[in-house]
C-alpha positions in Angstrom: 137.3 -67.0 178.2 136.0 -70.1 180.2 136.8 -73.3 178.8 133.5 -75.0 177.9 133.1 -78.1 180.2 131.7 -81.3 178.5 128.2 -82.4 179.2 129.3 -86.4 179.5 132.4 -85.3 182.2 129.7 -83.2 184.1 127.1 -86.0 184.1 129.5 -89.0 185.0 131.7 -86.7 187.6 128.3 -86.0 189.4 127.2 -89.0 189.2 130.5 -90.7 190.1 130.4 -88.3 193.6 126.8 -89.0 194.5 127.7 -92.5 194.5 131.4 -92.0 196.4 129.2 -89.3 199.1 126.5 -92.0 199.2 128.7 -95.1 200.0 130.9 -93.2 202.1 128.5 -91.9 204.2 126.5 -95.5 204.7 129.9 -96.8 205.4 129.9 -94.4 208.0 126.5 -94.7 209.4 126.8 -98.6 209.3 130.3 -98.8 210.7 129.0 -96.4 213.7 125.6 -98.5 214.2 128.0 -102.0 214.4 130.0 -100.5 216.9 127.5 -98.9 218.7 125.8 -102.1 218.5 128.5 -104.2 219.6 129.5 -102.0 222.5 126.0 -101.8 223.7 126.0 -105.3 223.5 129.0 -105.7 225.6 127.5 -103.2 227.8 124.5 -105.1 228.1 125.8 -108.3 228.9 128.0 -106.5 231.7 125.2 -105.1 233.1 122.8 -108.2 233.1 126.2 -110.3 234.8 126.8 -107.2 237.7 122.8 -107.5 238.2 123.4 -111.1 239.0 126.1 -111.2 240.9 124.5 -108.1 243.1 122.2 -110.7 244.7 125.0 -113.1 245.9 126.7 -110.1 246.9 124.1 -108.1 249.0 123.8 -111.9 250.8 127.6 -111.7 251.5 128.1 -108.4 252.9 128.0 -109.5 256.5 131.6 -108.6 258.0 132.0 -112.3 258.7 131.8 -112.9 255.0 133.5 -110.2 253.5 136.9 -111.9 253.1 134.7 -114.7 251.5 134.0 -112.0 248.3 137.2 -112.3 247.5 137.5 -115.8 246.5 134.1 -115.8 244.7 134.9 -112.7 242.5 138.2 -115.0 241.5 136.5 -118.0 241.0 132.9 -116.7 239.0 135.7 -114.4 236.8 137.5 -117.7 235.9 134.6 -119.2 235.1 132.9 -116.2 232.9 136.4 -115.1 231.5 135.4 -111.8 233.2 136.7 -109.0 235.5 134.3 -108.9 239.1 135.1 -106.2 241.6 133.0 -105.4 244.5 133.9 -102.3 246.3 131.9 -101.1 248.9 130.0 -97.6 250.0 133.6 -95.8 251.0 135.3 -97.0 248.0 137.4 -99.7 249.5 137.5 -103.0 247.1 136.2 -106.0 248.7 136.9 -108.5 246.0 138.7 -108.6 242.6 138.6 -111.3 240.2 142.2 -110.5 238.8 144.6 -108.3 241.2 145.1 -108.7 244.8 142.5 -106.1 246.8 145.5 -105.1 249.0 147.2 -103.8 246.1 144.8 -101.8 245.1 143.6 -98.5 246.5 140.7 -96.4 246.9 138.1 -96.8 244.1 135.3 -94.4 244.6 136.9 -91.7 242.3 136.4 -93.9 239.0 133.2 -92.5 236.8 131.7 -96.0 236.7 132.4 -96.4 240.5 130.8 -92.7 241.5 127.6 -93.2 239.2 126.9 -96.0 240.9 127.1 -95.2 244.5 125.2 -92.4 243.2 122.2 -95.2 242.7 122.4 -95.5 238.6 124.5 -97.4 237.0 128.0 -96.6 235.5 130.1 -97.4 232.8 133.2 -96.6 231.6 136.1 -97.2 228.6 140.0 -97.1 229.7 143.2 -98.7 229.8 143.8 -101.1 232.4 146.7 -103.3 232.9 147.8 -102.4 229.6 144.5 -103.3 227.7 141.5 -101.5 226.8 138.8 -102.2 229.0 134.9 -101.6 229.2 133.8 -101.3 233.0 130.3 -101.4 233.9 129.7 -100.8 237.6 125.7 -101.8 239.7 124.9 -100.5 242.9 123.9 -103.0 245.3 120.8 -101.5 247.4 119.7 -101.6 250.6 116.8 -99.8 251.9 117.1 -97.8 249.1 120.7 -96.7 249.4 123.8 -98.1 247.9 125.9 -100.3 249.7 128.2 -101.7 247.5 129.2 -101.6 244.0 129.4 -104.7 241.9 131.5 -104.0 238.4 132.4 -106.1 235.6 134.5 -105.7 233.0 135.8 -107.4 230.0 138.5 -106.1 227.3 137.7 -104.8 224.1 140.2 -105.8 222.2 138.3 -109.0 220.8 135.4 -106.6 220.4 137.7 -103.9 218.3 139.1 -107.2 216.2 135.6 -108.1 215.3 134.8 -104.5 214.5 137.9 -104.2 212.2 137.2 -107.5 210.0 133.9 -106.1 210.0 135.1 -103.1 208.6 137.5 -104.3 206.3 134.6 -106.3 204.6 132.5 -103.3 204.7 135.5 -101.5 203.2 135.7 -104.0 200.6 132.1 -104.0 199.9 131.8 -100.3 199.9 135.1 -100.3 197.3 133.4 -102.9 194.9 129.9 -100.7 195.7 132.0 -97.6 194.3 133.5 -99.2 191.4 130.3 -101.0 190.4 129.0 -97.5 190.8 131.6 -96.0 188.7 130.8 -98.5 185.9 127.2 -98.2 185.8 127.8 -94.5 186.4 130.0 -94.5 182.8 127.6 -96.7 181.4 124.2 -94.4 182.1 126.6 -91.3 181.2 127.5 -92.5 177.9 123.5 -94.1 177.3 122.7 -89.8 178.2 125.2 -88.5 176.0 125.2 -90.8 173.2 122.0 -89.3 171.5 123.4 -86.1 172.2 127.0 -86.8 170.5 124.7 -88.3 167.6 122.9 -84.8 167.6 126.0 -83.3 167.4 127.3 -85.3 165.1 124.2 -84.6 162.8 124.1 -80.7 163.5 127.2 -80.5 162.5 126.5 -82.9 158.8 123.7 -80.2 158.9 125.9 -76.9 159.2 128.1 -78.7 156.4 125.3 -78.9 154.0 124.2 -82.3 154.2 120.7 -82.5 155.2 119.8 -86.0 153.2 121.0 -87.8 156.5 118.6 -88.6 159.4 119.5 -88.6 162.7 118.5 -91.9 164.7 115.8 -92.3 167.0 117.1 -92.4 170.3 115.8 -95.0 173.2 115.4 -92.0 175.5 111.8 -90.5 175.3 112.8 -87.3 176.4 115.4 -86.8 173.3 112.7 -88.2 171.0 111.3 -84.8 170.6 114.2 -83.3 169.9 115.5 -85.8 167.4 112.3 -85.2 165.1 112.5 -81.6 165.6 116.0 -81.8 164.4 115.4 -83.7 161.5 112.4 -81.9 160.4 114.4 -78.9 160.5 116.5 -80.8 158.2 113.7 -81.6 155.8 112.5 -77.9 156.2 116.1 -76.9 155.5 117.0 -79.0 152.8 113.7 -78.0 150.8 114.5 -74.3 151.5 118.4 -74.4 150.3 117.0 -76.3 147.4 114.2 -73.8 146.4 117.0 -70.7 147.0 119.2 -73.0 145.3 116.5 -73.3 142.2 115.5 -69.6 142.2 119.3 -68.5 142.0 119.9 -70.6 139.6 116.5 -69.2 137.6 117.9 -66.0 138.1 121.2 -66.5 136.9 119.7 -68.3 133.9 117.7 -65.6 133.1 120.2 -63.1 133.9 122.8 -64.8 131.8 120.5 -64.9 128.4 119.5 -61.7 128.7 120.3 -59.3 126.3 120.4 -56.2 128.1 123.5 -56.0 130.9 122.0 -55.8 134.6 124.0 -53.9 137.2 123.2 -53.5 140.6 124.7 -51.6 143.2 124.5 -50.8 146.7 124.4 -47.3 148.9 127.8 -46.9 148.6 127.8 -47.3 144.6 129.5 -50.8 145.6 129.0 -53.9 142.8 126.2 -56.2 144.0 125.9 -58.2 141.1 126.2 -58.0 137.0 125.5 -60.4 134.3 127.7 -61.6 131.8 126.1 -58.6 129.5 127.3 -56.2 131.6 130.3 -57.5 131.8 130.9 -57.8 128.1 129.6 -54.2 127.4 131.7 -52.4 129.8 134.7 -54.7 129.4 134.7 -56.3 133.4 135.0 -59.5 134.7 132.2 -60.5 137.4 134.7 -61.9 139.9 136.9 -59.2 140.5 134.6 -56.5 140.5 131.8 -57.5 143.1 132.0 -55.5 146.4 134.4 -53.5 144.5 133.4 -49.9 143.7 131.9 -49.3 140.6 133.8 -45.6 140.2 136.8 -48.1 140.6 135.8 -50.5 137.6 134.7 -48.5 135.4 136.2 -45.0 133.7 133.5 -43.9 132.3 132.1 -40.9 133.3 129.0 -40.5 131.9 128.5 -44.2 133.4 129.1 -42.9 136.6 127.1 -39.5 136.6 124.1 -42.0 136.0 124.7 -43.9 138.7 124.7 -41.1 141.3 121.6 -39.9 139.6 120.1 -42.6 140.2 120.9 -43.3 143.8 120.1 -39.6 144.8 116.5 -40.1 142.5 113.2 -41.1 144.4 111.8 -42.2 140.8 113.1 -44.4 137.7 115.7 -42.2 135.3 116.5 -42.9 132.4 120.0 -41.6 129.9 122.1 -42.4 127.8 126.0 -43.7 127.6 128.6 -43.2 125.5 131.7 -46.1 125.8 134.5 -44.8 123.5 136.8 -46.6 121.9 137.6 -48.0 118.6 134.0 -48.3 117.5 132.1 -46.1 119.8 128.9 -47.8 121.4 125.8 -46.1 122.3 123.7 -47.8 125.5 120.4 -46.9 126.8 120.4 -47.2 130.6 117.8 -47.6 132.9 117.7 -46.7 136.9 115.2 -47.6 139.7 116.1 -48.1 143.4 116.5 -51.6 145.0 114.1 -52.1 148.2 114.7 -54.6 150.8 111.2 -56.2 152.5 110.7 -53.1 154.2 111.0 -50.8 151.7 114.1 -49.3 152.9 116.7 -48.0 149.8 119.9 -50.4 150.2 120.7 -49.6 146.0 119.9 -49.1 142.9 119.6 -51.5 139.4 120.8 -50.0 136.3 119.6 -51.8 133.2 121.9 -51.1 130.1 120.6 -52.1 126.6 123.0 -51.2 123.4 121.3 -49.8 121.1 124.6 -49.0 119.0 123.0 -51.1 116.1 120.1 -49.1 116.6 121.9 -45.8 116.0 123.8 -47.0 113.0 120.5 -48.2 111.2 119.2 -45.0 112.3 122.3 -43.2 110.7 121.8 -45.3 107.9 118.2 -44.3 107.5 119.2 -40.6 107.6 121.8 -41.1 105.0 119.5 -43.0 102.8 116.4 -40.6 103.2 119.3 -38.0 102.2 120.9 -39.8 99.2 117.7 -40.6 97.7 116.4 -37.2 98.4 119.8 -36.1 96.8 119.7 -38.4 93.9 115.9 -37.8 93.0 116.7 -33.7 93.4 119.4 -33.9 90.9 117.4 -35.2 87.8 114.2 -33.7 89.2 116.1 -30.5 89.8 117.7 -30.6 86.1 114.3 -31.4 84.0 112.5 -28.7 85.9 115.8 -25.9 85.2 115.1 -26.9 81.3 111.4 -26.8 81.1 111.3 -23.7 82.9 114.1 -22.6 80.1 112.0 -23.9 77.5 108.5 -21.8 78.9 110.6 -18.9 78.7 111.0 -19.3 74.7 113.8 -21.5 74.3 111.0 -23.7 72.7 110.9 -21.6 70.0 114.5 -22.0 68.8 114.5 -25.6 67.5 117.7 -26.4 67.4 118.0 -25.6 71.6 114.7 -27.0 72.4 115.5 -30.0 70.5 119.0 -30.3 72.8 117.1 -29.4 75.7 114.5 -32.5 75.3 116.9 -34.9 75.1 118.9 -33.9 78.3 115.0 -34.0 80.0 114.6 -37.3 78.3 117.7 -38.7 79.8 117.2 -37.1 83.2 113.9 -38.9 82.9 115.9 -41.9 82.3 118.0 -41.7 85.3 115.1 -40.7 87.5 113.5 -44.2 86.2 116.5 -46.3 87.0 116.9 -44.9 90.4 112.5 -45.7 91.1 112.9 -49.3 89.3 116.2 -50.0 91.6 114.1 -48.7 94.8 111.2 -51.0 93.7 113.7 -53.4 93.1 115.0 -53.5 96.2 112.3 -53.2 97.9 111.0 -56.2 96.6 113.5 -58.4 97.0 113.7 -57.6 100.7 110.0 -58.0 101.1 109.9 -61.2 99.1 113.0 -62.6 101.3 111.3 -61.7 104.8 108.1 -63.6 103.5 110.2 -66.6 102.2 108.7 -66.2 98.4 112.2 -66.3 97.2 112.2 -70.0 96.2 115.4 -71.6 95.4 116.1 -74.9 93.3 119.0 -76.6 92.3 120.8 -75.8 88.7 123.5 -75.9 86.6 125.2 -72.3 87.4 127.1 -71.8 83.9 123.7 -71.4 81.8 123.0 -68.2 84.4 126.3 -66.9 84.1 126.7 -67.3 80.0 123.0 -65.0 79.9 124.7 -62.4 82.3 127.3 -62.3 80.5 125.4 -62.1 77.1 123.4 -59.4 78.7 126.3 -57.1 79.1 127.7 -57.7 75.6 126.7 -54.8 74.2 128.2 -52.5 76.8 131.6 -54.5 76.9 131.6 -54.3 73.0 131.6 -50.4 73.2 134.8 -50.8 75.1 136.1 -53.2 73.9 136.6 -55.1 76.9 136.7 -59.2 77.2 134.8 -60.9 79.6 136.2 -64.5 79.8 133.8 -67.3 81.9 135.4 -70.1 84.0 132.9 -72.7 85.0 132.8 -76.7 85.4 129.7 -77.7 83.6 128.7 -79.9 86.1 129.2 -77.0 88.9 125.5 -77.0 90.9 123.9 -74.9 93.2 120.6 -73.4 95.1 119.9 -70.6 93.1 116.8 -68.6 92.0 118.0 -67.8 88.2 116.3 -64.3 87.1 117.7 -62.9 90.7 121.2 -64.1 90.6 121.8 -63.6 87.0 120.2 -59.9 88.1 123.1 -59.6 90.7 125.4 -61.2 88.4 124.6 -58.5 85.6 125.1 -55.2 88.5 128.2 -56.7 89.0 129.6 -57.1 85.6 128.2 -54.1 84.5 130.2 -52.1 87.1 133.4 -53.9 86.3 132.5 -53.0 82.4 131.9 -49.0 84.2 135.1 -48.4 86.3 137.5 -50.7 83.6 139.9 -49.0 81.1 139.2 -49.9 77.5 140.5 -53.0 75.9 141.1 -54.6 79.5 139.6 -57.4 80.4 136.7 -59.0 82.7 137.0 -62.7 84.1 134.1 -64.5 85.2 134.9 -67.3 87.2 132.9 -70.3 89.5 134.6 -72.5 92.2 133.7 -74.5 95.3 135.3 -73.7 98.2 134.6 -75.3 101.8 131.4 -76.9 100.6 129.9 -73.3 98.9 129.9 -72.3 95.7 131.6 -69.2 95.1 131.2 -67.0 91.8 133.4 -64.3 91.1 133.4 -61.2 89.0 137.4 -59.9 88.5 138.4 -56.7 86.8 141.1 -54.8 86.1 140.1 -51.5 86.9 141.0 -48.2 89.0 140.2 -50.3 92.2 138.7 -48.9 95.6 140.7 -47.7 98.2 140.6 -50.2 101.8 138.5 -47.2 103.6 135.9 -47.7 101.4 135.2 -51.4 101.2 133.3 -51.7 104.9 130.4 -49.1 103.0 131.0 -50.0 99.6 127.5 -52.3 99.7 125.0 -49.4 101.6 122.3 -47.5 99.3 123.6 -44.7 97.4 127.1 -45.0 98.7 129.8 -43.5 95.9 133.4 -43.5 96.4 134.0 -41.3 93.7 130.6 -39.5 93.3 131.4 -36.9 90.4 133.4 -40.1 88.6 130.4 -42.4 89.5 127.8 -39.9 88.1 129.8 -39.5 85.0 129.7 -43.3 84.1 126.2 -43.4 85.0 124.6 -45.6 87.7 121.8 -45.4 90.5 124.4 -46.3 93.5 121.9 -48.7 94.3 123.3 -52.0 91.9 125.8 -53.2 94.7 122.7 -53.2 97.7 120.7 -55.3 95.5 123.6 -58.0 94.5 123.8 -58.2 98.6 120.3 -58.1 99.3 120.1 -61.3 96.5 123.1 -62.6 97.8 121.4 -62.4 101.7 118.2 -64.0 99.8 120.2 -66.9 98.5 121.4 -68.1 102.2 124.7 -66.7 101.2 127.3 -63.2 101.2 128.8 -60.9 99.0 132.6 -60.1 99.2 135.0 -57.8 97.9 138.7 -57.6 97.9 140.5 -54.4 96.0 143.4 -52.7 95.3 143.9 -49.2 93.8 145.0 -49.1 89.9 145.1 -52.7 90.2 141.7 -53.8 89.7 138.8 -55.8 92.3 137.3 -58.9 92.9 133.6 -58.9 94.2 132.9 -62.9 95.1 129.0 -64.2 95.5 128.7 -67.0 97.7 126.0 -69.5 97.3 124.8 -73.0 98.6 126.4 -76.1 96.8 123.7 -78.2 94.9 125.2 -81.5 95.8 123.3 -85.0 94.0 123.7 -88.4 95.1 
């Protein structure tokens, strides 16, 4: 993978060697122009001298005066601090200001020498006498040929001197040039890169989740669009995050009060999402189970069977499920298929609502439409078997007709009790729906002396004693005719199911800022399987014993339904051939 190359390195790098390529090459140019420059200079000079001297020259070319050329080369080059040579046509040197013109041979082979005989003039760079040397070379013309050659010639050694300080400043100015260069290169390179580290800087703030920072404006007009654009992408960002943000949160608000659990899944029966309902009903916790599979999760297989229904259904199902388990629940499950925007399937959501306390009141209903109908048959059943008895002439027969009236009478009883404790209960619920139960505070041992009193005859017959245990002071929210009502069922049934000559205790305490009244016997007791149904309509433990010492089954649903009506609760303890305790809690009356 190539390495990513940074946009400041790139910038300042090419900058850096546009400059360098720049300076170096006007280096160049102006170190080859001050040469050429100070060579053609030199040149020129030469040439303007040889031009010169080619007049005296062309005057001196007379044999007679050729050994006179001699001299005046060596004393004009003392003068000019310059080399003179005149050779003539065949080569031969005439005069020299420097070297003796025996010495020296034939000159017409040297390029400045030819060019010049050749009418034009010459020039030349070599090494002579062990210094460079420029030689420029004239013809001297007669009737339009060359007759002699005038050259001068001067080192170039001062010449390359001058040419090397010059290019040593240049050097030095081209170095300062390229550092300068490389500063103000850096400089521009960070001002370009700055806004765009700041932009980085701020994307990556941004991709962090803080979008309440701005990013600055920068001085470059060019970035000035792209800061706004960043920042209201920021703003756009930071509104959108915080509406999802909002509408999740709404959601899981809403999820989390609802009552029903909510379960979706995707495709691949994986868990999407559930609310703490959910969770609760089927025993899961939320974290572990999302992208998990629900077949994974869950053991419950009609659970399950529903949820492949529902993902292979093209309309809403509904069913029912069945957790077991110590208390078996019942919950009523709805399915429909999750859409995305395009109304592709991805899922389906199953909405589970338990309806176990549903069934139970249901149940209950059934039992109670049952028991009633039972205990309304019986007498019903028994005064129409004796009537029917006495239309068939046992009316005739006093004595039988007589005995046969009195069990209708007391089957008419019964079937009396049982309608007034309907209509009892009945209105008492009614009455405490609609708040028309009113309760004010009392003293509570004048209501428990008149239950008591109202049982008196019954306990007399068996000689039981009921005993009362009450501060006089002790106060509470009561509605008198009601609770003395419950307080009568109950004493009536300890009086029922007590062996004669026992004993019934009637007692009043406070107890966590309630006031509790209990009814104690010493009885046969109830068995523990019995107490959680002991308070339903019609409910019997013993039914043949509980027919036999008489009753509706309905006393112990009213003294909870008066008990529910005085913002309280009816409880029972009990132990077989030991006796019970039912206990009535009320609201303490408490004065200032």
């Amino acid at each position: 993978m190539v390495r990513p190359k940074s946009f400041f390195g790139q910038i300042y790098l090419t900058l850096l060697f546009i400059g360098l390529i720049s300076v170096i090459a006007m280096t160049w140019i102006t170190s080859r122009s001050w040469r050429t420059f100070y060579l053609d200079h030199l040149a020129g000079d030469l040439a303007a001298e040889a031009r010169l001297l080619s007049v005296q020259v062309r005057e001196n070319l007379a044999p007679e005066n050729i050994e006179k050329l001699d001299a005046f080369c060596k004393s004009l080059g003392k003068l000019t601090d310059t080399r003179i040579t005149v050779v003539l046509a065949d080569g031969s040197v005439a005069g020299d200001s420097l070297r003796d013109i025996k010495t020296m041979g034939n000159l017409a082979h040297r390029p400045e020498i030819r060019a010049a005989l050749a009418s034009k003039p010459g020039k030349d760079q070599r090494f002579s006498s062990g210094q460079e040397m420029m030689f420029l070379a004239v013809p001297v013309m007669e009737q339009g040929k060359p007759v002699a050659v005038v050259r001068t010639a001067l080192p170039l050694g001062p010449t390359r001197l001058a040419l090397s300080l010059l290019y040593l400043k240049v050097g030095l100015a081209s170095l300062g040039i390229i550092l300068l260069g490389a500063g103000l290169s850096l400089l521009l390179s960070r001002r370009l890169t700055r806004p765009l580290e700041e932009f980085r800087r701020g994307a990556e703030r941004f991709a962090r989740g803080d979008l309440s920072l701005k990013l600055p404006r920068p001085d470059l007009a060019e970035l000035v669009g792209l800061g706004e654009t960043l920042n209201h992408m920021a703003s756009q960002l930071d509104e959108r995050i915080g509406t999802i943000l909002r509408q999740r949160q709404e959601q899981e608000a809403v999820l989390a009060s609802m009552v029903e659990g909510v379960i979706a899944v995707d495709g691949r029966s994986r868990v999407i999402s559930l609310n703490r309902a959910a969770a609760d009903l089927l025993g899961l916790d939320p974290a572990v189970v999302i992208r998990r599979n629900i077949n994974e999760v869950v053991e419950n297989p009609s659970l399950q069977w529903f949820i492949t229904r529902s993902l292979a259904a093209s309309e809403p199902i509904e069913g029912e499920i069945t957790i077991q388990g110590e208390k078996p629940r019942f919950l009523q499950a709805h399915g429909t298929t999750l859409k995305d925007p395009h109304g592709k399937a991805f899922g389906v959501l199953i909405v589970v609502h338990d309806v176990t306390r549903l069934r139970q009141l249901e149940n209950a209903r059934r039992d109670f439409v049952a028991n009633v109908s039972h205990e309304l048959k019986t007498p019903v059943t028994s005064i129409k078997g004796f009537v029917e008895t006495l239309l068939e002439g046992a009316i005739l027969d006093p004595e039988h007709a007589g005995e046969f009236l009195k069990i209708i009478s007391r089957q008419a009883d019964r079937l009396g009790a049982i309608i007034e404790d309907l209509l009892s209960l009945s209105r008492i619920e009614q009455e405490a729906e609609q708040g028309k139960i009113h309760l004010t505070g009392g003293r509570l041992k004048p209501v428990l002396k008149s239950a008591i009193l109202a049982c008196a005859s019954r306990s007399g017959a068996k000689e039981i004693n009921i005993s009362l245990d009450c501060p006089e002071d002790l106060r509470a929210r009561i509605n008198g005719p009601l609770l003395e009502q419950a307080l009568i069922n109950l004493i009536d049934n300890a009086i029922k199911y007590s062996e004669p000559g026992s004993s019934v205790r009637v007692e009043a305490t406070t107890e966590n800022g309630r006031v509790v009244v209990q009814v104690i016997d010493q009885g046969v007791g109830i068995p523990q399987e019995h107490l959680p149904r002991l308070f339903e309509r019609f409910y019997r433990v013993d039914p043949s014993r509980s027919r036999k010492v008489g009753g509706t089954g309905l006393g112990l649903a009213i003294v909870k339904h008066i008990a529910q009506a005085h913002g309280g609760k009816v409880a029972v303890q009990s132990t077989p051939g030991q006796g019970s305790t039912f206990a009535i809690h009320l609201q303490e009356d408490r004065r200032d």
